[in-house]
C-alpha positions in Angstrom: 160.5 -18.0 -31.5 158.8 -19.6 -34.3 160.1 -19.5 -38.1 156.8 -17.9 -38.9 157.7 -15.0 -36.2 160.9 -14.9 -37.4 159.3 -13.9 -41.2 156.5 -11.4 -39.8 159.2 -9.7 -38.1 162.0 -8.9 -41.3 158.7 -8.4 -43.1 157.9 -5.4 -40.1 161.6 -4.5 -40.2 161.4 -4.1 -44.3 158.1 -2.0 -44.1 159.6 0.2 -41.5 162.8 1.2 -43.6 160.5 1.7 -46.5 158.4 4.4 -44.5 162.0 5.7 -43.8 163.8 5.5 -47.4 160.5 5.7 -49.2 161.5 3.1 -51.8 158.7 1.3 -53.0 160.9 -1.6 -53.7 161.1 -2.5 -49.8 157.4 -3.5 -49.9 158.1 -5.9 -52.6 160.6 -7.5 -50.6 158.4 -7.1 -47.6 155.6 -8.9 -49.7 158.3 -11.9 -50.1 159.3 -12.1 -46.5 155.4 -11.9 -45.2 154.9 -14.8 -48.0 157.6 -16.9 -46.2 156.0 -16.0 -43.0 152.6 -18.0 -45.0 155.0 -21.0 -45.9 156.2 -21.0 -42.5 152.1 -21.3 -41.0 151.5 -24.1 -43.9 154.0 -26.2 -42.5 156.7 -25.7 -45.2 160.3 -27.1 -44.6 162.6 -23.8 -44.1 164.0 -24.3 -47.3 160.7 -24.0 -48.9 159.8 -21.1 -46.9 163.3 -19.2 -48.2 162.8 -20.3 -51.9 158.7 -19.0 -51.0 160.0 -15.9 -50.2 162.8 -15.8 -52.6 160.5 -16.1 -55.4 157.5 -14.4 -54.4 159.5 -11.0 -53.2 161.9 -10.7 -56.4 158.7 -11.7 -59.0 157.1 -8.6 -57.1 160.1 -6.6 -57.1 160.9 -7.2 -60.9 157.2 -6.4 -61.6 157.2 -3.0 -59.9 160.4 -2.3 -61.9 159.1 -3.6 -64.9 155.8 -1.3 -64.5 157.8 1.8 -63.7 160.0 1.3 -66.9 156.4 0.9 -69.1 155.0 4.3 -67.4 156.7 8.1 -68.5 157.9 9.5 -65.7 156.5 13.2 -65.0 158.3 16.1 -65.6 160.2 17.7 -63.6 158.5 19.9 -60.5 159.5 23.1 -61.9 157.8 22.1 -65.2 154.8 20.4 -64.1 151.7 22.0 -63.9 150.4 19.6 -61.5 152.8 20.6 -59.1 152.6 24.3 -60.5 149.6 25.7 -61.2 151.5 28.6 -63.0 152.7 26.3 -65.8 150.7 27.5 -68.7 149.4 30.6 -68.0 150.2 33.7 -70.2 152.2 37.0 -69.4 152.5 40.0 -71.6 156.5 40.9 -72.3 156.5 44.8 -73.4 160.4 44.9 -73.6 163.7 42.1 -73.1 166.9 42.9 -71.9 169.8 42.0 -73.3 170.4 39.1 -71.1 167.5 37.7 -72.3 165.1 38.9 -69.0 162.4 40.9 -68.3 160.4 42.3 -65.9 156.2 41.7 -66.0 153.4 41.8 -63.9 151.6 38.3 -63.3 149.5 38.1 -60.6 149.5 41.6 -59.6 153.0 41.9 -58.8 156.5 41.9 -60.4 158.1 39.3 -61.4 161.3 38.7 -63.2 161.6 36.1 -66.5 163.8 35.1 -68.5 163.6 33.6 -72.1 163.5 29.9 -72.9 166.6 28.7 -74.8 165.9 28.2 -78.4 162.8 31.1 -78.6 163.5 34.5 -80.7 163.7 37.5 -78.4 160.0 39.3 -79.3 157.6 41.3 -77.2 154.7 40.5 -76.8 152.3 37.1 -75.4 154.5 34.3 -73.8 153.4 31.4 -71.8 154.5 30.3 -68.4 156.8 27.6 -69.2 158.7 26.3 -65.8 159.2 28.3 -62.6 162.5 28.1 -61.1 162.9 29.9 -57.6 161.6 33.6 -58.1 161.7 33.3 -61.8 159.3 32.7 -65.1 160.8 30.8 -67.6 158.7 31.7 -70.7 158.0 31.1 -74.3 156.5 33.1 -77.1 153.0 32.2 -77.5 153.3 31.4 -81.3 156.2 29.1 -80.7 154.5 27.4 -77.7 151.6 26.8 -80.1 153.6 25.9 -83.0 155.1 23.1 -80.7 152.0 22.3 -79.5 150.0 21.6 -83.0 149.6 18.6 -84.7 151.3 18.5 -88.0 149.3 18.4 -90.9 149.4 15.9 -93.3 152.2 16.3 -96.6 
């Protein structure tokens, strides 16, 4: 077996527990190895190849993780209207519990909410602000639009 075999193969090995794990990082250690496996067709000496491969597959790997750090994350699933197309859309509250819940129809059925922590217990307009299991979190309209303003200048 040639070196260059040798390199093609950890770099089919690291692609294949990526498609397992799903860490993107494997492929930038993948890219390294396959970049060896480039050294080894040029006719590099095998420590050339390693320091190749060393160099190539932890540059990409600190890059990725340098990228990811630079980019906001998204929110959470139950919060993301991307995910959840209910995120954002309004429901009428005619009367809370005392445990902060209520019943109300959203999209022709019943559904039970609760209150965001932090918002005033009122009746009334409230946006759809996460779903968790069977439940609407939601917010008063005013406050979600209050939040959502820009502030205006002092």
């Amino acid at each position: 077996m040639t070196q260059a075999t040798f390199w093609w193969i950890a770099a089919g090995v690291a692609v294949a527990l990526e498609l397992g794990t799903g860490t993107f990082y494997l492929l930038m250690i993948a890219l390294g190895l396959a970049s060896g496996a480039i050294a080894a067709h040029i006719g590099l000496s095998g420590a050339a190849q390693i320091a190749v491969a060393a160099i190539v597959g932890s540059g990409a790997t600190a890059l990725w993780h340098w990228s990811r750090k630079r980019h906001p994350h998204s929110l959470p699933a139950r919060e993301n209207r991307d995910v959840n197309l209910d995120i954002g859309e309004s429901v009428h509250v005619t009367k809370w519990a005392t445990d902060r819940t209520a019943r109300v129809t959203y999209r022709g059925s019943g559904w039970t909410a609760r209150l965001q922590p932090g918002c005033a217990v009122v009746p009334g307009a409230h946006q759809v602000i996460a779903v968790e299991g069977n439940w609407l979190v939601l917010a008063p309209l005013s406050h979600t639009q209050a939040a959502s303003a820009p502030s205006s200048p002092p």
